[in-house]
N, C-alpha and C positions, 0 to 999 in steps of 0.2 A: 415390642417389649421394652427395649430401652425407653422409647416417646413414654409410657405407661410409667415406668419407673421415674422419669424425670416429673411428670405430675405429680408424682407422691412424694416425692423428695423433699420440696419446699413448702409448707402450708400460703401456700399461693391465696386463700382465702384473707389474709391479714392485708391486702394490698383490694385497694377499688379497680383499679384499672391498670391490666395488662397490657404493651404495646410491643408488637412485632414489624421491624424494618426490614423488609425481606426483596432481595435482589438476587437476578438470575438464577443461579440451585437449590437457593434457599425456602422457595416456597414451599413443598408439602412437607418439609419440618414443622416449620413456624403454624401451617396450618394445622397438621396432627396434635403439634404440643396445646394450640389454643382450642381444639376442641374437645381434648382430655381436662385441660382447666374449668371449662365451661363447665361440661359433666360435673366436673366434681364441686364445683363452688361458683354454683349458677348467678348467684350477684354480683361475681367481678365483671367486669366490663373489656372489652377485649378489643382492642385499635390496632388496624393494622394499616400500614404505607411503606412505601421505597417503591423502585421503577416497578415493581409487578402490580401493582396497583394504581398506575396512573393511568389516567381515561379512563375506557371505559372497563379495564380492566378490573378495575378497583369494583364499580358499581356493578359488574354480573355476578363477583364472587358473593359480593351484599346481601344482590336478589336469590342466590340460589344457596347459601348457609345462613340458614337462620339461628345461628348461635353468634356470628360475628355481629358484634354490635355497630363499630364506624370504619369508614376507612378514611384516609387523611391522601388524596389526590395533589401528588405534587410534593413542593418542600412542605417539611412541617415546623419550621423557627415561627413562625408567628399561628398557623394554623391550630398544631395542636396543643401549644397553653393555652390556647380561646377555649377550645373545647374540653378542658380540663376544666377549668373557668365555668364550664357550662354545666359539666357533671356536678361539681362539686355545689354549684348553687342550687341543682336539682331540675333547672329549666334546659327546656330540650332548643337551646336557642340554636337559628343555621345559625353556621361558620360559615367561611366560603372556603370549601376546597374539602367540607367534610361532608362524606356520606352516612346517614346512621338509618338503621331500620326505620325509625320512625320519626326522622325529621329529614326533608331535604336540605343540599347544601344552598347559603343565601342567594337567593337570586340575582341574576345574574354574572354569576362566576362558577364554572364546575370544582377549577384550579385553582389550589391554595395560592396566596399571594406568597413574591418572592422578596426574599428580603436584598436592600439596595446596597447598605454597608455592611459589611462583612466584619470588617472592626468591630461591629458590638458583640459577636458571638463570642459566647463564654469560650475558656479552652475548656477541651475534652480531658473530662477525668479517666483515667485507666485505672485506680487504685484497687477494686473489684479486683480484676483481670492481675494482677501483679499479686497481689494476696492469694488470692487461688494456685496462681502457678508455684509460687513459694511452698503454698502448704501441701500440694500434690507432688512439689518435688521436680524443676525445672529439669532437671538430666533426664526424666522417666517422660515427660511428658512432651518435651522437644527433639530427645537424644540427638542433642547435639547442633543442632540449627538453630541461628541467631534471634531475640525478638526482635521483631519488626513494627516499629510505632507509627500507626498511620496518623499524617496530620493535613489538614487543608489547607491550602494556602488561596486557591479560588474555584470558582463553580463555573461550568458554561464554555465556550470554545470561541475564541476570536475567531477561529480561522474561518467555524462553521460559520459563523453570523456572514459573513462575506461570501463563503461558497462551501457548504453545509456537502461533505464527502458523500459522493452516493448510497453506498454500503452501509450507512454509522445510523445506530438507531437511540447513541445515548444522547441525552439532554432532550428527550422525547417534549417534554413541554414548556420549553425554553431556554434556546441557546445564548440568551444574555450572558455576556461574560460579565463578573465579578471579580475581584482580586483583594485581597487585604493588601495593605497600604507597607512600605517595606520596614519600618520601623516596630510596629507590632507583627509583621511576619517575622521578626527576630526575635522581640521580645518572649513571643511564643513558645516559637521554637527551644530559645535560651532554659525556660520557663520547663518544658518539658523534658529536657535531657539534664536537668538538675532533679526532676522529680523522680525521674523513672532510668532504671539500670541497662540503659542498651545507647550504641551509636548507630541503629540502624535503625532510618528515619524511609518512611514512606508517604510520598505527598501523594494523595489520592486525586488531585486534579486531572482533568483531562487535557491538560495543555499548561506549560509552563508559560505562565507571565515573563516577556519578555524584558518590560523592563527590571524585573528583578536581574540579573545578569550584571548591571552595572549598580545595583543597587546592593539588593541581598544578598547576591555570590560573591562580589567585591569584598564584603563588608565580610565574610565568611571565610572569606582565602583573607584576611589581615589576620583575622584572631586565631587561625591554624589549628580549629578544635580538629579531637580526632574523630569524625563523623564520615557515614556511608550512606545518602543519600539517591534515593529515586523519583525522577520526574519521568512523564509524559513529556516530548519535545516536536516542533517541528522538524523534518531529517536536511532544512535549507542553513541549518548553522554552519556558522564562519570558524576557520582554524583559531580565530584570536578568541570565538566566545567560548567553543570547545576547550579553549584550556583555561581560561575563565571558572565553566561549571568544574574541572578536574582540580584546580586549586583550591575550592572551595568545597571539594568533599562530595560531589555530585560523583557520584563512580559510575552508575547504575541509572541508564535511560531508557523508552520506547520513542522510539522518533517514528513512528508508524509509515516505513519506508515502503512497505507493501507489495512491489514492485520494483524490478529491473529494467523495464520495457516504459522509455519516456508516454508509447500511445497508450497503454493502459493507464499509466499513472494520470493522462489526459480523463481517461474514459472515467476516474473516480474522483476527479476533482480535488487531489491531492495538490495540486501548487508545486508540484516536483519533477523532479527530468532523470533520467537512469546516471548521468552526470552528477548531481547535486546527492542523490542519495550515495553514491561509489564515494564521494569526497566525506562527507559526513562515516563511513565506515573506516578511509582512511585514518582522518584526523583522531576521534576514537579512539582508532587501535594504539594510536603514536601519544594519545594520552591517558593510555591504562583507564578508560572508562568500557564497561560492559553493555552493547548495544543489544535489547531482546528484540528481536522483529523474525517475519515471516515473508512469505511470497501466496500473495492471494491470485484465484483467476476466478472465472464467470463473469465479465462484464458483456455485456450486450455492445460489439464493434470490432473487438478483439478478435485477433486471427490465431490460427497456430504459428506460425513464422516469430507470433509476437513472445511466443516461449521459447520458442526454437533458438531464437535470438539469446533471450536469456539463459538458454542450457548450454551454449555456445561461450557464454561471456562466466561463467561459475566457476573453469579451469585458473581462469587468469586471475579469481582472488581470492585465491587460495589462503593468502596469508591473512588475508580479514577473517572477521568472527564471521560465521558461518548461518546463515538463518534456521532457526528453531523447525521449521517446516514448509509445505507447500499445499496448500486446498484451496478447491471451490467455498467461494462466498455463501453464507449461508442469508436467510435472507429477515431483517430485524424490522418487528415493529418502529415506526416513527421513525427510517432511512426514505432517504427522496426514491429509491428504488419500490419502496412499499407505498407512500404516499400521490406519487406522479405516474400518471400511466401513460405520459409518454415515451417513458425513459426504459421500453421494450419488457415490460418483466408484467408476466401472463400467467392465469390461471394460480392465483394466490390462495394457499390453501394451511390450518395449521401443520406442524410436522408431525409424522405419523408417531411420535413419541406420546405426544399429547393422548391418544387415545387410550395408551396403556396405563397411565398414568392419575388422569381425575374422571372422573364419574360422566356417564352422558347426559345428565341432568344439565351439567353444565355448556355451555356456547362455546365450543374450542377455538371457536373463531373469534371469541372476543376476550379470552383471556390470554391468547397466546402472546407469545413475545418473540419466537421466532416458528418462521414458516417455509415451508417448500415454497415452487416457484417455477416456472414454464420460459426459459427465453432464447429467442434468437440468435442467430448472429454471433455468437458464443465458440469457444476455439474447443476441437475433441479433446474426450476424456485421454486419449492417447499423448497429446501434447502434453496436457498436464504427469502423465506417469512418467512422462519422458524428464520432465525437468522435477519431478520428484525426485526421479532417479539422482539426480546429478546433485541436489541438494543435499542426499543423505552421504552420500559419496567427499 
């Protein structure tokens, strides 16, 4: 009922082309709402991209809804003005990286190109989203939680380009890292908290740029704005960079510490040792920054002793911030664990959510994005409840 009401809400017919960026939860929204659109105003055009649609995911939803006109595989800065470009001319010219019912994407290339400088992206407008909240009435519609402005600062993972974490299934089709330059990542920035009423800044990169630290956080801890920042971080930071980010408004981290146990942290190609991440929570706590992280298990090598270890060593830090939780790995499209079948992980199957959810028409095996999984070598479910226990505790 609501997806239904939200189609009749806007005469969506005044607009040629629809596009939905849809990631992780967000797909049978974006999918219900665009094919209530369709229904009703069969000439607009309806594009859909973001990670649920990269590979071959993008091209089975294609073949098997014939109301979705393209999907855009990959980023879409350069992809989908082409294809705007193409609509608007009226010629079905390929793109590369676009899928459409009735043109393939140009040959040889599935994947939209990526773009090299990051400086030329426009900044992101929110005026939309601030207008709306204003006229619905920010108290009723947030009660009482901060907004939150996400901004990019770069795309892609240094760390994965050198040794891409077992587990990790983002950046599925290209771990290039990117970064805007620190000058216009100020400018930016500056730029948007003049525009827009909130100090609560969200950098949605997957990995802080290192050298911003002596650049941009430098430069941030001088001018002593009153700002609340979050990054993604490596959990190997130094006491001197830790207060670095804390001067400059950086409050709010994930250093993806995953682990207590140096062997597992081995077994996922984190770059970390149960030493390195314990300092990293110290230094943290002694600079009033908020570290989110968790404790993962399922690696294929990992023993129980390797938890035990860690349930053993929970009492003693006590006075650290506390991890969010404790589970088994689930298992992600485009992770070296899904891609390498050396690396012990068997009988790869979508998750049984998948079936309750889209049509059997569809390939669950080629839309999914995360999957069950058969492995080895693996420490018992008992380990794991055991240092669950200690976690909640």
């Amino acid at each position: 009922g609501w997806i239904k009401d939200t189609a009749e809400l806007s005469d969506w017919g005044d607009y040629d082309v629809v596009g939905f960026s849809s990631t992780f939860a967000q797909n049978t929204a974006s999918l219900a709402l665009g094919r209530w659109i369709k229904q009703l105003h069969p000439a607009v055009k309806l594009v859909y991209g973001g990670a649920n649609f990269d590979g071959e995911m993008g091209v089975e939803y294609l073949r098997t809804l014939p109301w979705l006109d393209y999907v855009v595989s990959g980023e879409g800065d350069i992809a989908f003005p082409a294809l705007l470009h193409a609509i608007a001319d009226g010629a079905p010219t390929p793109v590369h990286g676009v899928h459409g019912q009735n043109v393939a994407a140009a040959a040889g290339s599935s994947d939209s190109p990526r773009l090299g400088d990051l400086d030329t992206l426009p900044w992101p407008d929110y005026r939309d989203y601030f207008t709306q909240l204003e006229g619905y009435g920010r108290g009723r519609i947030l009660s009482g939680l901060a907004v939150k402005l996400p901004v990019e600062f770069s795309r892609g993972c240094w760390w994965g380009q050198k040794h891409h974490c077992t587990f990790c299934g983002l950046n599925g089709l290209g771990m290039n890292y990117r970064a805007k330059s620190g000058p216009r990542a100020l400018e930016e920035l500056s730029g948007l908290i003049k525009e827009y009423p909130t100090v609560h800044i969200e950098a949605v990169d997957n990995i802080l740029d290192m050298k911003y630290i002596s650049s941009v956080c430098a430069e941030l801890a001088e001018r002593h704005w009153d700002v609340n920042i979050f990054f993604e971080v490596k959990a190997n930071l130094t006491r001197t960079q830790l207060a670095m980010l804390s001067r400059a408004g950086v409050l709010r981290i994930q250093p993806g510490i995953e682990s207590l146990s140096t062997n597992v942290l081995r077994l996922m190609r984190k770059g970390s040792t149960k030493l390195l991440n314990i300092r990293l929570l110290k230094w943290a706590r002694y600079y009033g920054i908020d570290v989110a992280w968790n404790v993962l298990a399922g690696f294929p090598g990992e023993s129980d002793e390797d938890y035990a270890e860690q349930r053993r060593l929970l009492p003693l830090l006590h006075h650290f911030q506390p991890p969010m939780g404790c589970a088994k790995i689930w298992l992600e499209r485009f992770s070296p664990y899904f891609t390498d079948p050396s690396l012990s992980i068997s009988n790869i199957r979508p998750r049984g959510s998948y079936r309750h959810i889209y049509p059997d028409t569809l390939d669950h095996g080629k839309i999914a994005y995360f999957f069950e999984h058969d492995s080895a070598d693996v420490c018992s479910d008992e380990a794991v409840d055991s240092l669950r226990a200690g976690v909640a505790a």
